[in-house]
C-alpha positions in Angstrom: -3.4 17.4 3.6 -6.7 18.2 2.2 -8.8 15.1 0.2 -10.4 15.8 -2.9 -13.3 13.6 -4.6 -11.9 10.4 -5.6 -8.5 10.3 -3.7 -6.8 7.2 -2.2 -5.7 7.3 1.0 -3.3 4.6 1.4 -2.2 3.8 5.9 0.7 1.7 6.3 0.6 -0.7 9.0 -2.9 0.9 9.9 -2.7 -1.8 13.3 -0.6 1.0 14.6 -3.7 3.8 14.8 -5.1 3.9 18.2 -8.7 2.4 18.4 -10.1 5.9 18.9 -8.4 6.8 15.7 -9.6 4.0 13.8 -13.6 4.5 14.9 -12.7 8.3 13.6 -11.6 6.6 10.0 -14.4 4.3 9.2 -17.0 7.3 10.6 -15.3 9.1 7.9 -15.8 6.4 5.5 -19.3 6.1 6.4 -21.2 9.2 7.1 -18.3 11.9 5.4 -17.5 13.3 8.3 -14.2 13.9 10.3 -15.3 14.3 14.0 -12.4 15.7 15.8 -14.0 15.6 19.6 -15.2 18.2 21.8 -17.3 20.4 20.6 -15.9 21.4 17.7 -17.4 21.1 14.7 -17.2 17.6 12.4 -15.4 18.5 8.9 -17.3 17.2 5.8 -15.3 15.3 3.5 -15.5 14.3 -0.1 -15.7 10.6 -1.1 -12.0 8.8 -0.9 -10.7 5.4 -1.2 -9.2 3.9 2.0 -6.7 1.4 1.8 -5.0 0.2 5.0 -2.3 -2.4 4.9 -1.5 -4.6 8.1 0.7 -6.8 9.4 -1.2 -7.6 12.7 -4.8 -7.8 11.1 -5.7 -9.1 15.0 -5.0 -5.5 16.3 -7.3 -3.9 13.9 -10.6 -3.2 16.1 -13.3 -5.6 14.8 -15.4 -2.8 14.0 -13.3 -1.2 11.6 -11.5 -4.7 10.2 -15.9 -5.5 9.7 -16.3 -2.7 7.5 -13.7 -2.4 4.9 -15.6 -3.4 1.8 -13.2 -5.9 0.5 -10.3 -8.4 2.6 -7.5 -9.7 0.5 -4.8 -11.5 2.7 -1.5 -11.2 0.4 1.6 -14.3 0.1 5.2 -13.7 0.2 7.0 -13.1 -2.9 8.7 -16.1 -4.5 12.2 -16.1 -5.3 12.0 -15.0 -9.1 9.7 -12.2 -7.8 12.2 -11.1 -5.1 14.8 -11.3 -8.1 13.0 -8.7 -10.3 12.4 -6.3 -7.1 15.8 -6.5 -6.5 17.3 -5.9 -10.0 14.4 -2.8 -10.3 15.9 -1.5 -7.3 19.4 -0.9 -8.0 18.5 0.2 -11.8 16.2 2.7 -9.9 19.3 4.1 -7.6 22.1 3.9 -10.6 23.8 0.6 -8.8 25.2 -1.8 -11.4 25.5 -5.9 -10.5 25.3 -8.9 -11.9 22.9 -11.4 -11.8 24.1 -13.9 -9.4 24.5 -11.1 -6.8 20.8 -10.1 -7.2 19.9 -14.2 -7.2 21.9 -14.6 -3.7 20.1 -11.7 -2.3 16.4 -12.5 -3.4 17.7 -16.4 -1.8 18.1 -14.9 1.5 15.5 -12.5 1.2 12.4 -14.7 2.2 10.2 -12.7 0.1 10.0 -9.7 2.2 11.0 -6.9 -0.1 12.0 -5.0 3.4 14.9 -7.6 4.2 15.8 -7.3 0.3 16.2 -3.9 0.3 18.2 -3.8 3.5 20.9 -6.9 2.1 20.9 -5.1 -1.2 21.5 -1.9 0.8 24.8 -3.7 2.7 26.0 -5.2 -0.2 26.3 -1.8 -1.7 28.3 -0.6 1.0 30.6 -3.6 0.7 31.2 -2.9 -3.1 31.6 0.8 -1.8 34.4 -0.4 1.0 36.3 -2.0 -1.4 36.1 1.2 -4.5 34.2 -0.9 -6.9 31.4 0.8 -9.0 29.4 -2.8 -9.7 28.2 -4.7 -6.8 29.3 -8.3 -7.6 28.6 -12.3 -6.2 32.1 -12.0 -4.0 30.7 -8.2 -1.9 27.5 -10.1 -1.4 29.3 -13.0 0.0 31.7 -11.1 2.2 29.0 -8.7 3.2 26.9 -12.3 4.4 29.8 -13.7 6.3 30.6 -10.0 8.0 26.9 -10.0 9.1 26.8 -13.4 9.8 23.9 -14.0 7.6 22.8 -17.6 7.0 21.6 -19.6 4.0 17.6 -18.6 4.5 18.5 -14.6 5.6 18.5 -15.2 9.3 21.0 -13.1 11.6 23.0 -13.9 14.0 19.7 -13.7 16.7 17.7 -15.9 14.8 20.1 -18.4 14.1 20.8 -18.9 17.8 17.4 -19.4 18.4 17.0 -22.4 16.0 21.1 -23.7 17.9 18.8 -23.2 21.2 16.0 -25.4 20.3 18.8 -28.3 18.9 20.8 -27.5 22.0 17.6 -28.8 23.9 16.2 -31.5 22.0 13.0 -31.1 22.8 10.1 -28.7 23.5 11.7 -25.2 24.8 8.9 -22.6 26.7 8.9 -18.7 25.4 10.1 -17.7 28.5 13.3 -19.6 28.1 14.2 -18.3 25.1 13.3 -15.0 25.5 15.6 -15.2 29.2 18.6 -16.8 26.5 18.7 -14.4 24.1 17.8 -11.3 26.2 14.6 -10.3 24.4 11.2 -9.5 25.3 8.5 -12.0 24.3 7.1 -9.9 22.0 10.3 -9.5 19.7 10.2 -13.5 20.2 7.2 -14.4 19.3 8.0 -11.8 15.4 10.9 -13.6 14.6 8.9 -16.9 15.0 6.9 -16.2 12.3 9.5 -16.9 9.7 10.4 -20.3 11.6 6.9 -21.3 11.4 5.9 -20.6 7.5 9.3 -22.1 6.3 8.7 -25.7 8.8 11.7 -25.2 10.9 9.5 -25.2 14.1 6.7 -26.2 15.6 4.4 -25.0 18.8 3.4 -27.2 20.6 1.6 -27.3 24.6 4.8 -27.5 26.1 6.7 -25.0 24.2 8.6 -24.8 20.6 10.2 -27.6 18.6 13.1 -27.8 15.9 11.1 -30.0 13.0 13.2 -32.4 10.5 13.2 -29.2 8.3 15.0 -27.0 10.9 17.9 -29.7 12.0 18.6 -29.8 8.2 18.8 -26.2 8.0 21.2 -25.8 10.6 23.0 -28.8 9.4 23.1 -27.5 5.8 25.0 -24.0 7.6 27.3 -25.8 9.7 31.1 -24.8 9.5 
């Protein structure tokens, strides 16, 4: 890819560069210059936009997090938002459905467009299953119940994380639930992030807590 004067360079989930790649991307930035090691020589470059996009801002080096010229943190979408992504989505790919199948999907979506594409993409294959040309409210709600996806868009994973924390009443460490459910800490400690910005758990000293908000949750899903 060669840059001309004035091009954006746009880096998904930039946290994923290596810190050696990331000094090479602000040196760029800085001084024009692509220094490729060894004793080869640095390749001049013309002035470009960088945009990098993160979900893990902490693994960005502080050195290159320091010098981007302007910080914007972005929200989640809101429902009505997550309804219009939807809808634009399956005009863009030819799919026909109806509204309430696009308003159940941007419901469970959270307001990551990633988990709405994904449902919209199952309910699709649903519609498909069963011959029908227009995805509609009764393939979304089969598709939900065959992929045992609950009221808020949790799995069948998450959903027994939030069961674990009731089953204990009380705090519950990260190593217990990560023994439980058979998944690293890491892949924990993601899904946790969801639980925390909706209120259906807390961290506390002694480990994690189902809040008011999460008990009516899982009461609300209860069969």
């Amino acid at each position: 890819m060669m840059l001309e004067a004035g091009d954006v360079l746009f880096l998904d989930e930039i946290h994923e560069l290596s810190s050696a790649v990331q000094v090479c991307l602000y040196r760029a930035l800085e001084d024009g210059k692509l220094f490729l090691g060894g004793n080869r020589k640095a390749v001049n470059l013309p002035p470009f936009c960088l945009i990098g996009a993160t979900t893990d801002e902490f693994r960005l080096t502080t050195s290159s997090r320091d010098r981007y010229k302007i910080l914007i943190r972005l929200t989640h979408y809101s429902d009505e938002e997550m309804f219009t992504l939807i809808r634009q989505r399956a005009k863009r790919l030819g799919w026909a459905m109806d509204a309430n199948s696009v308003s159940e999907l941007a419901k469970r979506s959270r307001g990551v467009p990633r988990l709405a594409i994904r449902l919209l993409d199952a309910a699709k294959r649903q519609a498909s299953s069963e011959s029908s040309d227009v995805i509609e409210a009764e393939h979304v709600g089969r598709m939900l119940e065959i992929e045992g996806v609950d009221a808020l868009g949790f799995d069948l994973t998450e959903q027994k994380y939030l069961h674990l924390l009731r089953q204990y009443q009380g705090s519950v460490r990260l190593n217990l639930i990560a023994t439980h459910l058979g998944l690293p800490r890491q892949t924990i400690e993601m899904l946790e992030r969801d639980f925390i910005r909706l209120g259906l758990i807390d961290k506390t000293e002694k480990g994690r807590i189902l809040t008011s908000q999460g008990i009516a949750h899982l009461r609300s899903t209860a069969t």
